[in-house]
C-alpha positions as CSV (number, residue, x, y, z in Angstrom):
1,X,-15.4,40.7,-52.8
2,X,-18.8,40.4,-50.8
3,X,-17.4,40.0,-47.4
4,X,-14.2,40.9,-46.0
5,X,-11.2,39.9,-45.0
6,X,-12.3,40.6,-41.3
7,X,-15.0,38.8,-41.6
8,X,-13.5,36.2,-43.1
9,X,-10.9,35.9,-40.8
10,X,-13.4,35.6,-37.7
11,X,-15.2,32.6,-39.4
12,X,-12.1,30.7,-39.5
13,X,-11.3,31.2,-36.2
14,X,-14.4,30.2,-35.1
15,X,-14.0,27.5,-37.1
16,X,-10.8,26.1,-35.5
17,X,-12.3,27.2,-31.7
18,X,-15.1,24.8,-32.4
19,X,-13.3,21.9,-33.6
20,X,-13.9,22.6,-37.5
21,X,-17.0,23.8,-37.7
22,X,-17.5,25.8,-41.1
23,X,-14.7,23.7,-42.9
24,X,-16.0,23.8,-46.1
25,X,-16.9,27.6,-46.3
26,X,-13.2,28.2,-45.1
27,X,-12.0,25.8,-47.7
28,X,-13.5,27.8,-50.3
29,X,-11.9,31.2,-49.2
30,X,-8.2,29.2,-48.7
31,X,-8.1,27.2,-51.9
32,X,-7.7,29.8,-55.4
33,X,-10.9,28.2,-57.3
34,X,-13.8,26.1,-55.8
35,X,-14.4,23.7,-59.2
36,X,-16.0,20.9,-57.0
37,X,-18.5,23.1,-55.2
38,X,-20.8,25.2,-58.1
39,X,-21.5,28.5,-55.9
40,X,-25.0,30.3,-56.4
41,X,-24.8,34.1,-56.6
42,X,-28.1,36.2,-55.3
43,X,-28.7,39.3,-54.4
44,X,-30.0,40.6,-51.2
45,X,-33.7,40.2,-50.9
46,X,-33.8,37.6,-53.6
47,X,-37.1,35.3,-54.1
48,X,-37.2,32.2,-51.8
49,X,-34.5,29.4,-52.8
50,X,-34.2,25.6,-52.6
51,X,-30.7,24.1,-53.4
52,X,-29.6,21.2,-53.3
53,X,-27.2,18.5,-51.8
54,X,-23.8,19.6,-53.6
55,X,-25.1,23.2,-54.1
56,X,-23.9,26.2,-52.0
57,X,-25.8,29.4,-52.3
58,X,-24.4,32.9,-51.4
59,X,-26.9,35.6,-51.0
60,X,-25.0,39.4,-51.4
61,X,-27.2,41.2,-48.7
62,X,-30.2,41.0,-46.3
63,X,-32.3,37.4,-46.7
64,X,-35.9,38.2,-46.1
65,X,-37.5,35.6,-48.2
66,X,-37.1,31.3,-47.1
67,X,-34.4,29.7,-48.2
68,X,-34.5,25.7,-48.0
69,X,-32.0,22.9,-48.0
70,X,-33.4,19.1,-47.5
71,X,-29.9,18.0,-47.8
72,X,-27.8,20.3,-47.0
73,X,-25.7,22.4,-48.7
74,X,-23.8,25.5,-47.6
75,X,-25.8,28.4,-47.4
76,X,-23.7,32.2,-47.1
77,X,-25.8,35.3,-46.2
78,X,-23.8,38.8,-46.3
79,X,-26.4,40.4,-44.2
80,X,-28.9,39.6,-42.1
81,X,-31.5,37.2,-41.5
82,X,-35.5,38.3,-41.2
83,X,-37.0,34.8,-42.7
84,X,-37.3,31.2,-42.4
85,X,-34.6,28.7,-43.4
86,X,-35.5,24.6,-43.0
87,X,-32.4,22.8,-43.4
88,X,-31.3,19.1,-43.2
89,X,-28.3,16.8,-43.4
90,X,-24.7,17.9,-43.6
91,X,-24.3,21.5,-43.8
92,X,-22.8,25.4,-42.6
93,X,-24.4,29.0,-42.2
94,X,-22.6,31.6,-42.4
95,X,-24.6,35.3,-41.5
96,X,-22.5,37.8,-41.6
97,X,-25.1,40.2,-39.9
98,X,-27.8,39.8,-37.3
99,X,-30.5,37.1,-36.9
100,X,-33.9,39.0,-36.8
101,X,-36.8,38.6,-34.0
102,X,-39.1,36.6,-36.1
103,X,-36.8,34.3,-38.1
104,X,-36.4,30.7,-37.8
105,X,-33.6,28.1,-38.2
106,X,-35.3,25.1,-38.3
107,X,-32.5,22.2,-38.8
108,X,-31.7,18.6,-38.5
109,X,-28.6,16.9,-39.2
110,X,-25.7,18.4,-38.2
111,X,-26.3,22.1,-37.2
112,X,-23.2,24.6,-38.3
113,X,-23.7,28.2,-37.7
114,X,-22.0,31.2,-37.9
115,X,-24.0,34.7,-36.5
116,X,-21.2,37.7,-36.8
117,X,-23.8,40.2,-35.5
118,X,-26.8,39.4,-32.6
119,X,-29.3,36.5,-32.4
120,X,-32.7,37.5,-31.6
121,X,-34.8,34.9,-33.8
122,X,-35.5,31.2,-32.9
123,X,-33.0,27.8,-33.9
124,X,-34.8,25.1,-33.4
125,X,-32.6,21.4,-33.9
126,X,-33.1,17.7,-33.2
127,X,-29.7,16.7,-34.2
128,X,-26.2,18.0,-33.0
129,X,-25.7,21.3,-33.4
130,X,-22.8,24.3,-33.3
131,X,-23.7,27.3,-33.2
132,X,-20.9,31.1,-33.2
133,X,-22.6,34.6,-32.1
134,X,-20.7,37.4,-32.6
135,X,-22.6,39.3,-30.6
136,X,-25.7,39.7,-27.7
137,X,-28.2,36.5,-27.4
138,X,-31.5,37.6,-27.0
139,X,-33.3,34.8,-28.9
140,X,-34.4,31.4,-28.5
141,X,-32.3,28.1,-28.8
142,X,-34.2,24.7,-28.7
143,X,-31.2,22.0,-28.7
144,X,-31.2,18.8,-30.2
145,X,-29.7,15.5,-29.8
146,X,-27.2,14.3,-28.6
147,X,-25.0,17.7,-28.1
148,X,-25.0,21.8,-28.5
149,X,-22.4,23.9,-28.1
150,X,-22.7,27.6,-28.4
151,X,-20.5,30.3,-27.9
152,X,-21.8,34.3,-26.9
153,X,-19.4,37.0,-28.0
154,X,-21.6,39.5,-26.5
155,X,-24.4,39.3,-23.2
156,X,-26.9,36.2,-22.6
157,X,-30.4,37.4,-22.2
158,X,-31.9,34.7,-24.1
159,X,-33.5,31.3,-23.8
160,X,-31.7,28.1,-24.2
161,X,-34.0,24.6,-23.7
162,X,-34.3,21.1,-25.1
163,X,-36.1,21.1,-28.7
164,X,-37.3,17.5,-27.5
165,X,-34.6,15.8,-25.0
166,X,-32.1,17.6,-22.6
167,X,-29.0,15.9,-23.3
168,X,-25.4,18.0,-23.9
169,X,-24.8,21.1,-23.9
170,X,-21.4,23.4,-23.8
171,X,-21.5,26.8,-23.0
172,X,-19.5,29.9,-24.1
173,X,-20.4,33.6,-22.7
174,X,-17.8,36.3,-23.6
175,X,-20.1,39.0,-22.0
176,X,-22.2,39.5,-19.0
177,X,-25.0,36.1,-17.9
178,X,-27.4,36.0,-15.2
179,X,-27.7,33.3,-12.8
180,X,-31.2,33.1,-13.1
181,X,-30.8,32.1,-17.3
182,X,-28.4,29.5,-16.3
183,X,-30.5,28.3,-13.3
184,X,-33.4,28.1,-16.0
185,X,-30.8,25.7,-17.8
186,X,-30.7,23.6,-14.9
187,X,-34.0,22.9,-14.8
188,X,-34.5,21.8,-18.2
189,X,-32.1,18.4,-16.9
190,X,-29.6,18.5,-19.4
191,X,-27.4,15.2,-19.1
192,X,-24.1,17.4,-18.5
193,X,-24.2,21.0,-18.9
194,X,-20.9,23.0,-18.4
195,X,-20.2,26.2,-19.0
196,X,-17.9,29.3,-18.6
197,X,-19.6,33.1,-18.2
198,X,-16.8,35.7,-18.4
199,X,-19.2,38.1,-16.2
200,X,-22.5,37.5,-13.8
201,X,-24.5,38.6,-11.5
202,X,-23.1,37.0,-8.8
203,X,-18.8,36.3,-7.3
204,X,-16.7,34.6,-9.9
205,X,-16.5,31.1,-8.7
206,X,-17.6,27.6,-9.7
207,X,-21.8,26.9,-9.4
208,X,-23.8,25.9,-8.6
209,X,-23.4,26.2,-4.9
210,X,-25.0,23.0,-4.0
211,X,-23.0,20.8,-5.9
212,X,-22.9,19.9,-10.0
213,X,-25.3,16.9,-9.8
214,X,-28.7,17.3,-10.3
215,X,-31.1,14.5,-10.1
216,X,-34.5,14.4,-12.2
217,X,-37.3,12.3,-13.4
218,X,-35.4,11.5,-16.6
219,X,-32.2,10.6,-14.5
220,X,-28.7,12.4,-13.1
221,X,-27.9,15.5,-14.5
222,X,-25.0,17.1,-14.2
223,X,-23.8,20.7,-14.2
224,X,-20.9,22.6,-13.5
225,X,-20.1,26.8,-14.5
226,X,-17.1,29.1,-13.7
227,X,-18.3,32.8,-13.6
228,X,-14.7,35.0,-14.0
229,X,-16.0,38.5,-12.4
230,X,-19.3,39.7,-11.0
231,X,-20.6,42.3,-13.7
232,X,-19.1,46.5,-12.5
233,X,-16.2,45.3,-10.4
């Protein structure tokens, strides 16, 4: 089998922590045959791919060439990510490895992804969007409309802003955030931002100090975060 039970076993639970995300790539692991779903089988480094609406495509090892779904799909990488992939409508990725500085998620529709290793590279959406790291956030999110939730198993040093228009966005940070990234957040005038930071740079409490709302040119925005522990106490 191309991924393992680990592996396998962390999607799902990601899964059920964010409200069904990657249903249909859990399904297929649950059920004992997938008849209704034809699965693709490439191997790492394969040409670029286009599938189609029913179609999911698993690639066994590192993607480094496009892969494109106009409407949607389910798309599996057992590796990591160093290309582009332009998605649309319904559908989940699953990459079981890193997300590369210089690749590109660029999705509308609904946005379901997995990471199980770091996100350095760019995700750029205009719809709703859900997206699991495994590990350390050092790239780039540009959130759509009309929410993003993202959950960090590892440190935020990254970038999080509005693709077009700050509207919701939920926040998940198993490791260490600094104020300043979530100030930045602030200031981009999400409608409601919340979000909990298991270690900063400043004394666990609530923030920001001054109070959750927030008003800005495009109207009230409101923010609230709990910080747990301050990071080497």
């Amino acid at each position: 089998m191309p991924i393992s039970n680990d592996m396998i076993v962390r999607i799902a639970h990601a899964d059920i922590a964010m409200h069904m995300a990657f249903p249909r790539s859990v399904a297929h692991w649950h059920r004992d045959d997938d008849e209704k779903r034809p699965w693709q089988v490439r191997p790492g480094d394969c040409d670029a791919l286009l599938i189609g609406k029913d179609d999911a495509v698993m690639i066994d090892g590192n993607c480094s060439n496009g892969v494109s779904a106009p409407d949607g799909g389910i798309i599996h990488i057992y590796g990591d990510l160093a290309s582009t992939i332009d998605v649309d409508g319904h559908y989940e990725i699953i990459i079981t490895g890193d997300v590369a500085s210089g690749s590109t998620i660029d999705a509308s529709g609904f946005c379901h992804v997995f990471v199980g290793g770091e996100f350095a590279g760019e995700l750029r959406s205009t719809s709703s969007t859900k997206i699991w790291i495994g590990s350390h956030f050092t790239g780039t999110v540009k959130t759509g409309n009309p929410s993003t939730e993202i959950y960090i198993g590892g440190d935020f040093n990254g970038n999080i802003l509005p693709n077009e228009t700050a509207s919701l966005l939920w926040l998940t940070v198993a490791g260490f955030a600094p104020q300043a990234s979530l100030s930045k957040i602030v200031d981009c005038g999400y409608t409601q931002f919340n979000a909990s930071i298991a270690r900063g740079d400043v004394a666990p409490g609530i923030y920001p100090p001054n109070g959750r709302l927030k008003k800005t040119s495009g109207g009230n925005s409101f923010n609230r975060w709990c910080v747990e522990a301050k990071n080497g106490t």
